[in-house]
C-alpha positions as CSV (number, residue, x, y, z in Angstrom):
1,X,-12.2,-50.7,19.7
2,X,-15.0,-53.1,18.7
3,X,-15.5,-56.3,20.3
4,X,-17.3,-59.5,18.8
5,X,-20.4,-60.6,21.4
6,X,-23.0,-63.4,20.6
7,X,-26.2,-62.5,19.2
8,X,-28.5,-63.1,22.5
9,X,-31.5,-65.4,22.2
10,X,-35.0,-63.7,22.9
11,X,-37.9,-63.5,21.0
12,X,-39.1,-59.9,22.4
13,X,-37.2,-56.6,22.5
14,X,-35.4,-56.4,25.3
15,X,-34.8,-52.8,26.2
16,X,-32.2,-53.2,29.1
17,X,-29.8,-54.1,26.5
18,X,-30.3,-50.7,25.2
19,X,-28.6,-48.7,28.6
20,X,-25.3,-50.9,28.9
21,X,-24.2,-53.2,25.4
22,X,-24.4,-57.1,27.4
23,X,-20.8,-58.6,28.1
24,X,-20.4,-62.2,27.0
25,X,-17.6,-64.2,27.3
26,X,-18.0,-66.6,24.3
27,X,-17.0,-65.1,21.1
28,X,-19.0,-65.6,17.8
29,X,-18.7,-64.5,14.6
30,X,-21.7,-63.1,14.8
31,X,-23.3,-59.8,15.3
32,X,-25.2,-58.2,17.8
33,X,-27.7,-55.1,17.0
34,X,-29.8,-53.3,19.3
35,X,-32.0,-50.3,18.0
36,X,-34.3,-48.0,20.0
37,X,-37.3,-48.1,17.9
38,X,-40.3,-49.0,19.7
39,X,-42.7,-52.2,18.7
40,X,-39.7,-53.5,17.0
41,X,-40.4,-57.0,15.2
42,X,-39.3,-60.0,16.5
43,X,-35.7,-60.5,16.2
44,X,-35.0,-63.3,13.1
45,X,-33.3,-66.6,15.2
46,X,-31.5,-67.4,12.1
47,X,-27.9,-67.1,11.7
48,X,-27.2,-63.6,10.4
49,X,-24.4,-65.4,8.1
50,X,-27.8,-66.7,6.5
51,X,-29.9,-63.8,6.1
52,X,-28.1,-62.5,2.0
53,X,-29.2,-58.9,2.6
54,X,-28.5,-58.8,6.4
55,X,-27.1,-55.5,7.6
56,X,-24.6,-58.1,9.5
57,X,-23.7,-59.5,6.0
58,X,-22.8,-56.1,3.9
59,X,-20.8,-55.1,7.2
60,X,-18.9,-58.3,7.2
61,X,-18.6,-57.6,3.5
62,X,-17.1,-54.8,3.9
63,X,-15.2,-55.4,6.3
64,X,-16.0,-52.1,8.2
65,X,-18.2,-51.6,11.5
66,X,-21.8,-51.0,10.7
67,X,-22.3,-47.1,11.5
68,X,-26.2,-47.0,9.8
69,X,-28.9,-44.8,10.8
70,X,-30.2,-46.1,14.0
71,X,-30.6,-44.1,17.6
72,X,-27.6,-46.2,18.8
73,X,-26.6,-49.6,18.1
74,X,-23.5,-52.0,19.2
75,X,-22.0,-53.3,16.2
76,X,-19.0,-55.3,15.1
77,X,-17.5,-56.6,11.8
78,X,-15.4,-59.8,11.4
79,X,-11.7,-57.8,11.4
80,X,-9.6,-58.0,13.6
81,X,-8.3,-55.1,16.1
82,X,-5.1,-54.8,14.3
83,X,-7.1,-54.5,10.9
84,X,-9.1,-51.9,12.8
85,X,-6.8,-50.0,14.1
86,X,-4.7,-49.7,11.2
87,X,-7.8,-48.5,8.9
88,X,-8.5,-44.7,8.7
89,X,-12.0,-44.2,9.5
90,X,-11.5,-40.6,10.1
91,X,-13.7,-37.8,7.4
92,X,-11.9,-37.7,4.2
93,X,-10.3,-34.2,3.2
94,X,-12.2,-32.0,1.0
95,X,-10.5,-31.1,-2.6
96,X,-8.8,-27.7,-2.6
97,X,-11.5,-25.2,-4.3
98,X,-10.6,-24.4,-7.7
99,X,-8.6,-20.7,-7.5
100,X,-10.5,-17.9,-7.5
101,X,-11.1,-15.3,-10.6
102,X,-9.9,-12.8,-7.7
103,X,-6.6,-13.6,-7.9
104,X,-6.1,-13.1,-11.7
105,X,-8.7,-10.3,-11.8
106,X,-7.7,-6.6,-13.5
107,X,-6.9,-3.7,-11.4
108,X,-10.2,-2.2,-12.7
109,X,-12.6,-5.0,-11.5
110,X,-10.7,-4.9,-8.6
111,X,-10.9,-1.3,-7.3
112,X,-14.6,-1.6,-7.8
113,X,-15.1,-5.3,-6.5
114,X,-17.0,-6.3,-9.9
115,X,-16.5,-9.4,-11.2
116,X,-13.6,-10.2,-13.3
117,X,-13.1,-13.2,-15.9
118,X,-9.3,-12.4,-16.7
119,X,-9.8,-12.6,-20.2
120,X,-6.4,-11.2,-22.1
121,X,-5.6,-8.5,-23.1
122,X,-8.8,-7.0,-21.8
123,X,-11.3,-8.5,-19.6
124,X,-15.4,-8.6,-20.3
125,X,-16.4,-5.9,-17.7
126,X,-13.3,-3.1,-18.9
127,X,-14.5,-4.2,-22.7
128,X,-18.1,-3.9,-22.0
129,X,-17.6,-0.6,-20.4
130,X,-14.4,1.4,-22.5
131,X,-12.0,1.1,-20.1
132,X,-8.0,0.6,-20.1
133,X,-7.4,-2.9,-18.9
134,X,-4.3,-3.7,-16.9
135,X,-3.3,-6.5,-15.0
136,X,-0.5,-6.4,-12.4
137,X,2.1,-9.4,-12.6
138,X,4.6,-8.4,-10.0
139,X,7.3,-10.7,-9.2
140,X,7.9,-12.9,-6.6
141,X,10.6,-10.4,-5.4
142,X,8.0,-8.0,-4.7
143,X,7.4,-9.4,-1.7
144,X,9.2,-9.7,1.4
145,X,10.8,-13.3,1.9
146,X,10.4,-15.5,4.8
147,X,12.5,-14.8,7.9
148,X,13.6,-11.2,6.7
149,X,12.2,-7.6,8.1
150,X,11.5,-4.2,6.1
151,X,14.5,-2.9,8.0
152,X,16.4,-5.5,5.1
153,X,15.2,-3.2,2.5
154,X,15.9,0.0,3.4
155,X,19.1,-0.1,2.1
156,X,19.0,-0.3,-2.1
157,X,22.1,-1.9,-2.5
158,X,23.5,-1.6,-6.3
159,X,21.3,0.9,-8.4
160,X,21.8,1.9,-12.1
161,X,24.1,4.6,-12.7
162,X,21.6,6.9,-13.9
163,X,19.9,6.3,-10.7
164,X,22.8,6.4,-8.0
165,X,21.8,10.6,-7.4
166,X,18.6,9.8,-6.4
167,X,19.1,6.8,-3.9
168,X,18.8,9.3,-0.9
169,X,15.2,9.6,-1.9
170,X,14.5,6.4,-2.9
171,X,15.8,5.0,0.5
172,X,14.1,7.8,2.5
173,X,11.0,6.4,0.9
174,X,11.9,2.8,2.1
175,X,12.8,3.9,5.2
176,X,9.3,5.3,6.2
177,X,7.3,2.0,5.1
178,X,10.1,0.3,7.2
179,X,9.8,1.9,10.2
180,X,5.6,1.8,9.5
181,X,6.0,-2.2,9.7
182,X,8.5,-2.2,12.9
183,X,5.7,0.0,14.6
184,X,2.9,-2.5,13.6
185,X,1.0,-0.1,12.1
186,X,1.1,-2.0,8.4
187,X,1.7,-5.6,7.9
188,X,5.2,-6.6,6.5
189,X,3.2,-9.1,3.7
190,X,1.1,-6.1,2.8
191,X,3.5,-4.4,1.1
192,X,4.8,-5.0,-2.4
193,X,8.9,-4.5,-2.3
194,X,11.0,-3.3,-5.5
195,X,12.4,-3.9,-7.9
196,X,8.9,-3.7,-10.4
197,X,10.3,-4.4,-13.5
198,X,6.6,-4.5,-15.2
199,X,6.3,-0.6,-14.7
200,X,8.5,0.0,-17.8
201,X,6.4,-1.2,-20.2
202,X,3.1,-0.1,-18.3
203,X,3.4,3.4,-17.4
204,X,5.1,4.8,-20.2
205,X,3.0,4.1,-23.3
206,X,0.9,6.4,-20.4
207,X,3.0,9.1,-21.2
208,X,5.3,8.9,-17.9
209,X,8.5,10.4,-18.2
210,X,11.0,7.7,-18.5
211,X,13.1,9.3,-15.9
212,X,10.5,9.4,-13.5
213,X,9.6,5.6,-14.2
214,X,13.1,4.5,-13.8
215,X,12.9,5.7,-10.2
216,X,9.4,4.7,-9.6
217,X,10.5,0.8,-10.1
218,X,12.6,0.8,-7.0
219,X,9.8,2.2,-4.6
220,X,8.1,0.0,-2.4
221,X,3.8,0.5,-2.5
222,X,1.1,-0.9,-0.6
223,X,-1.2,-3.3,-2.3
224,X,-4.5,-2.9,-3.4
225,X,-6.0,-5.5,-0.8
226,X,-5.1,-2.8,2.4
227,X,-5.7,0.5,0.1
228,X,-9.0,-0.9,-0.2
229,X,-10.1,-2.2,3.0
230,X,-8.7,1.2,4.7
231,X,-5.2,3.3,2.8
232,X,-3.5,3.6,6.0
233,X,-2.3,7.1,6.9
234,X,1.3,8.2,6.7
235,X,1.5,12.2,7.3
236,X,-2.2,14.0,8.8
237,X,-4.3,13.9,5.4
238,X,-1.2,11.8,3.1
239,X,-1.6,8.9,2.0
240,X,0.9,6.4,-0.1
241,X,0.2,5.6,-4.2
242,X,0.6,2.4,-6.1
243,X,1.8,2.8,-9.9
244,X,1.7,-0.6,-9.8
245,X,-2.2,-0.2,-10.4
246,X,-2.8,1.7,-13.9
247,X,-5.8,3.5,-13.1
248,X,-4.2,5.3,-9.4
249,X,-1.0,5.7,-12.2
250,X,-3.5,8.0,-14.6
251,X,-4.8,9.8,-11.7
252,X,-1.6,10.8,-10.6
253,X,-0.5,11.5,-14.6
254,X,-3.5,14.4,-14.3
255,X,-1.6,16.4,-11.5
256,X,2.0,15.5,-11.6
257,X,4.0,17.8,-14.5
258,X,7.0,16.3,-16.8
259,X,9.8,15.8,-14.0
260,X,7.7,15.3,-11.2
261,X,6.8,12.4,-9.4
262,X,4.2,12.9,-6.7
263,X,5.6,10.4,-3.6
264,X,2.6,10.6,-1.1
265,X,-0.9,11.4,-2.4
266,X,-3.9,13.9,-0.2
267,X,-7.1,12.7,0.3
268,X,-8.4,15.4,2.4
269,X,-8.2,19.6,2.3
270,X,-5.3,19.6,4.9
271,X,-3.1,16.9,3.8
272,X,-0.2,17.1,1.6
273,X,1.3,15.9,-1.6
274,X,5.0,15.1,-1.7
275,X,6.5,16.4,-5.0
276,X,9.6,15.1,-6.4
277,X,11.7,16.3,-8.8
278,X,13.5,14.6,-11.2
279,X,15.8,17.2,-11.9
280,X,17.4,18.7,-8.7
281,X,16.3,16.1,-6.7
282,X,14.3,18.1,-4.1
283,X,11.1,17.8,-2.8
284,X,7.9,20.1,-1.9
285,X,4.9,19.3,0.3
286,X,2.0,20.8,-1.5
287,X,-1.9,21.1,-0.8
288,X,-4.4,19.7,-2.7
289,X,-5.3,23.1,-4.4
290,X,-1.8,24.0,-5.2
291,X,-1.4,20.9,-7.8
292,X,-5.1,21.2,-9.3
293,X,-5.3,24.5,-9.6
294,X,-3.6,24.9,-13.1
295,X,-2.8,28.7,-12.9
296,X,-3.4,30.4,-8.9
297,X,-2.2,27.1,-7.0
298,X,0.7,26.5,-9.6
299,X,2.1,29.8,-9.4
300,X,1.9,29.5,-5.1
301,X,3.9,26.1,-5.5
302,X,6.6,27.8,-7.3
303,X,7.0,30.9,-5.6
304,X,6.4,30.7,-2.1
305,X,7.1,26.4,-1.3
306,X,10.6,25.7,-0.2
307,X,11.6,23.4,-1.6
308,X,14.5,20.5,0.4
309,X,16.3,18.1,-0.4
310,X,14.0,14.9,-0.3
311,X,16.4,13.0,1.8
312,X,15.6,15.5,4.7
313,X,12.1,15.8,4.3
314,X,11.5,12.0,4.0
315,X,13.8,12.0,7.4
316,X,11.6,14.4,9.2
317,X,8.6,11.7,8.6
318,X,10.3,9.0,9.8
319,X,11.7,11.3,13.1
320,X,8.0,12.0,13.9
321,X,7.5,8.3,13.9
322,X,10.3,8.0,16.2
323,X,9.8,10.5,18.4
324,X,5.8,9.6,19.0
325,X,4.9,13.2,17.5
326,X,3.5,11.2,14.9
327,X,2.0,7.9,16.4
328,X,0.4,5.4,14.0
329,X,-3.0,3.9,15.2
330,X,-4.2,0.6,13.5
331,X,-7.5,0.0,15.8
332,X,-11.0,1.7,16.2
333,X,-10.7,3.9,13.6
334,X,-8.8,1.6,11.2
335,X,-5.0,3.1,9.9
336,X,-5.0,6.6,11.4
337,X,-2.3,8.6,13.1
338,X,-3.9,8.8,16.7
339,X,-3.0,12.6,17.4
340,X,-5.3,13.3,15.0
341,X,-8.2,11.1,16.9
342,X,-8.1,14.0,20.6
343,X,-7.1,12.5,23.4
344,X,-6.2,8.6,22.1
345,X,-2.2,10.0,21.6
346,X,-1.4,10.1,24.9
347,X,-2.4,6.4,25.3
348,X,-0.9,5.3,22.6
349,X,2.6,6.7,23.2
350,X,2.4,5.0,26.8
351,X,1.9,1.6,24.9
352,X,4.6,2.5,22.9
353,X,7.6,3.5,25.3
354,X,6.7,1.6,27.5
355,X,7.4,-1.5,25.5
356,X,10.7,-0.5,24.6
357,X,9.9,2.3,21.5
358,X,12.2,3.1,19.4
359,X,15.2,1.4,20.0
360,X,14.3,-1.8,21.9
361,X,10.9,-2.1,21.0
362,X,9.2,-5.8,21.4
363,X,6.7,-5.8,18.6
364,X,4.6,-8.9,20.1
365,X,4.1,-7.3,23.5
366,X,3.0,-4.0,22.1
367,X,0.6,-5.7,19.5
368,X,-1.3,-7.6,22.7
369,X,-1.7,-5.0,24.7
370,X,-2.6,-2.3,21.9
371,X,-5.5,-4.8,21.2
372,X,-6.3,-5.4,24.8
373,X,-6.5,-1.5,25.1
374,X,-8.8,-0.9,22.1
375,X,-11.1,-3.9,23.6
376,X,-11.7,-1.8,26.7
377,X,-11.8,1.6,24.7
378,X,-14.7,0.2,22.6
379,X,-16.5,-1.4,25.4
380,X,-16.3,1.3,27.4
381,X,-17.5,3.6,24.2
382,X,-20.6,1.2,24.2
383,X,-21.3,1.9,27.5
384,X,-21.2,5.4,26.8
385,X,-23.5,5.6,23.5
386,X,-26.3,3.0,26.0
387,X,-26.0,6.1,29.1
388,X,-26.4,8.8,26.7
389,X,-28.9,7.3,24.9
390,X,-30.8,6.8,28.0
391,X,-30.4,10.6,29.2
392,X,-31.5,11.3,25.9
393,X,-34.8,9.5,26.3
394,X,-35.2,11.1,29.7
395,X,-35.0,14.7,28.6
396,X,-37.5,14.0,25.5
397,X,-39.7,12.8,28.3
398,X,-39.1,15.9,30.9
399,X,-39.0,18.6,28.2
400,X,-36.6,21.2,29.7
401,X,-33.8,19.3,31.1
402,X,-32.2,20.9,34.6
403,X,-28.6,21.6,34.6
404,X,-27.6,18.7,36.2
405,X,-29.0,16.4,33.1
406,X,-27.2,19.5,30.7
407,X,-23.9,18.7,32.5
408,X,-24.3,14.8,32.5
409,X,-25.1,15.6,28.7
410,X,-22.2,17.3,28.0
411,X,-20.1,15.0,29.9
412,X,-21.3,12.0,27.9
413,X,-20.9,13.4,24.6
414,X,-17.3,14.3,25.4
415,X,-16.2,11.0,26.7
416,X,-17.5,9.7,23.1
417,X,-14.8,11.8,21.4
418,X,-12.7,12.5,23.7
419,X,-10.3,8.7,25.1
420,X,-9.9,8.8,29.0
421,X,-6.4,9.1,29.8
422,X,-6.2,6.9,32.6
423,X,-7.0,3.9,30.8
424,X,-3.6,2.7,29.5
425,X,-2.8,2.4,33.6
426,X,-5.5,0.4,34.4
C-alpha cells in the first residue's frame, strides 16, 4: 500500500535515502522520487504540482502509482488506499489465440502432419496432390460425457432390428476398449464412442457393403491424435482401425472381401487380423499373408481357420486382460503388451494385483506407482547404457578383453533388455 511522504529538501543526492524510503510524519500532496543513477542533477525545489511535464504530474493524472523505468524508486499518486486497493493493477489476460487450422484439418493432412486450410469440399494440399478429401464431423456423442466410464458403454442398449443378431459382437468389441480404459492402458477421452452416423454417407459411395457399414456405425475407434503418436496394442502384433478416417477405410476396402469386416488390423508378421462376417456372424484371426495373398493365403483362410463365434473370440481377449496373460504397458516403450517386452510382465502384474486387479482395482493408485516404477526402470537403464559404454571403451583400449570383462559384458547387455525382477519390491 502506498503512502504519501514530503518531498525532502536537499540540494545534492542523497544516497542513504536509497537503502530505507525516509518516514515522515507530515503528509503532502506531494511526491517523493529517489533514483539510483549516479551524478544525478540537482533535485528541482519547485513544487512538483508546478513542474507541467513532471513525472509527479502524469502520475497524479492518472491517478495510478508511478512504476517507470528507474533501478528503484518510492512513489505515490494522490488516491486514496481504498481507491488503490479496489483498482486491478494485476497483468491483463491475453486474448484466446484464434483456433487452429488443426482442428478443422482433413484426415489426409492430418495423417501426414502437412498443413491443412480446410477448404470445402476438398482442401489445397489433397487438390494439389489428387487425393480423396474427407473430413470427419463426429458428433458430440462420440465422445464419452463427463462423470461416466467405458464400462457405460459396453452395453448397446436398443439397436435396429437388422442389427439385433450381431450385438454379441458389437458389444464384445466395446467390451475390450472398456476394459483397455479401466486398466489405464488408453485414455477414456481418446476414444471416439458410437453411434457414427456420418459413416453412411462416407464409406459407401467407397463401395462398403451396406451391411457391413450398418454395423461399423456402432463400434467404438481410437482417434487419430493416439493412432498417431503411438496405435496402442490390443492382441501381440493387432492393432484397432478407425473408418472414421477415409483413407485407413480404403486400406482396409483392399483386403476385406464383400461380407467381411476386418475388426483389429496387423501391423507386424505375427499379429493377427480379426475377420468378421456379416453373414454367420463368426469370426477368424488371420495372418497378414492369408488376407493379401489373393490365391495361396485365401484358400489357407478358408480351409484350415476355424472359424467362432465372435462373441467368444472377442471374450477370450478381454479374459487375457483379466487374467494378466495379456498385460497392457503404457510406459517406456509407449502402448505395448508388456509380455512381449521379456522380463517387464512379471512387474507389471505385481502392480496390477496388487492394487486390487480385476475386480477391485484402484485406477489412481496403480497409475502412480506404474509411473514411479518406469522412473526407476529408465534411470536405472541409463545407468546401464553409461557402465557399458564405459566397458566398451576399456576393451577397445586392452584389445582382447579377459573373461571377466566378457562376463561383465554379457551381463550388461542383458540387463538392457532384460527388466530386473526385484524392482517392483523395492
Amino acid at each position: 500500500m502506498a503512502t504519501e511522504h514530503a518531498a525532502p529538501a536537499f540540494s545534492v543526492p542523497n544516497y542513504h535515502h536509497f537503502q530505507q524510503p525516509p518516514h515522515f510524519t507530515k503528509q503532502s500532496q506531494g511526491v517523493f522520487v529517489a533514483s539510483t543513477r549516479l551524478n544525478y542533477p540537482t533535485m528541482d525545489q519547485r513544487d512538483p504540482a508546478q513542474l507541467p511535464n513532471s513525472i509527479q504530474v502524469h502520475a497524479r493524472r492518472n491517478s495510478v502509482p508511478y512504476t517507470g523505468s528507474f533501478r528503484r524508486s518510492h512513489t505515490t499518486g494522490d488516491i486514496n488506499t481504498a481507491d488503490y486497493t479496489a483498482r486491478d493493477f494485476g497483468r491483463q489476460k491475453k486474448p484466446s489465440p484464434p483456433p487452429s487450422l488443426a482442428d478443422s484439418a482433413c484426415s489426409v493432412c492430418t495423417t501426414r502432419h502437412w498443413e491443412c486450410d480446410g477448404k470445402r469440399p476438398q482442401c489445397t494440399g489433397c487438390e494439389r496432390n489428387g487425393l480423396s478429401c474427407h473430413f470427419s464431423e463426429s458428433p458430440s456423442s462420440d465422445r464419452a460425457p463427463q462423470g461416466m466410464s467405458a464400462d457405460d458403454f459396453v452395453r448397446v442398449g436398443e439397436l435396429p432390428e437388422e442389427l439385433e443378431p450381431h450385438r454379441e459382437m458389437i458389444e464384445g468389441v466395446r467390451r475390450v476398449y472398456a476394459t483397455l480404459v479401466k486398466m489405464r492402458y488408453i485414455p477414456a477421452d481418446e476414444l471416439q464412442w458410437p453411434p457414427h452416423h456420418q459413416l453412411k454417407s462416407m464409406l459407401e459411395p467407397l463401395g462398403y457393403d451396406p451391411r457391413v457399414v450398418d454395423v461399423m456405425r456402432f463400434l467404438p475407434y481410437l482417434k487419430n491424435t493416439v493412432v498417431q503418436r503411438a496405435s496402442p496394442e490390443l492382441d501381440h502384433g493387432t492393432y484397432g482401425i478407425n473408418y472414421l478416417d477415409q483413407g485407413e477405410a480404403e486400406d482396409m476396402l483392399e483386403v476385406a472381401r464383400p461380407g467381411e469386416l476386418i475388426v483389429f488390423k496387423s501391423c507386424s508378421d505375427f499379429g493377427n487380423f480379426y475377420v468378421y462376417n456379416i453373414e454367420n456372424r463368426t469370426m477368424k484371426l488371420a495372418t497378414p499373408f492369408q488376407l493379401y495373398s489373393k490365391e495361396t493365403g485365401r484358400q489357407e483362410f478358408d480351409n484350415r481357420l476355424t472359424a467362432r463365434p465372435a462373441g467368444a473370440v472377442l471374450n477370450d481377449l478381454v479374459e487375457g486382460y483379466r487374467n494378466l496373460t495379456l498385460v497392457p504397458m503404457r510406459g517406456l516403450h509407449g502402448y505395448q503388451l508388456s509380455s512381449s517386452l521379456p522380463g517387464s510382465d512379471t512387474e507389471i502384474k505385481r502392480l496390477y494385483l496388487r492394487h486390487g486387479w480385476p475386480n477391485k482395482f484402484d485406477g489412481e493408485s496403480f497409475q502412480k506407482a506404474l509411473a514411479e516404477w518406469l522412473e526407476r526402470e529408465s534411470k536405472k537403464q541409463q545407468a546401464d547404457v553409461g557402465q557399458m559404454t564405459r566397458v566398451s571403451a576399456v576393451e577397445a583400449q586392452s584389445g582382447t578383453p579377459n573373461r571377466k570383462t566378457m562376463r561383465s559384458t554379457r551381463s550388461l547387455r542383458e540387463r538392457l533388455h532384460l527388466t530386473r525382477r526385484a524392482t517392483a519390491n523395492r
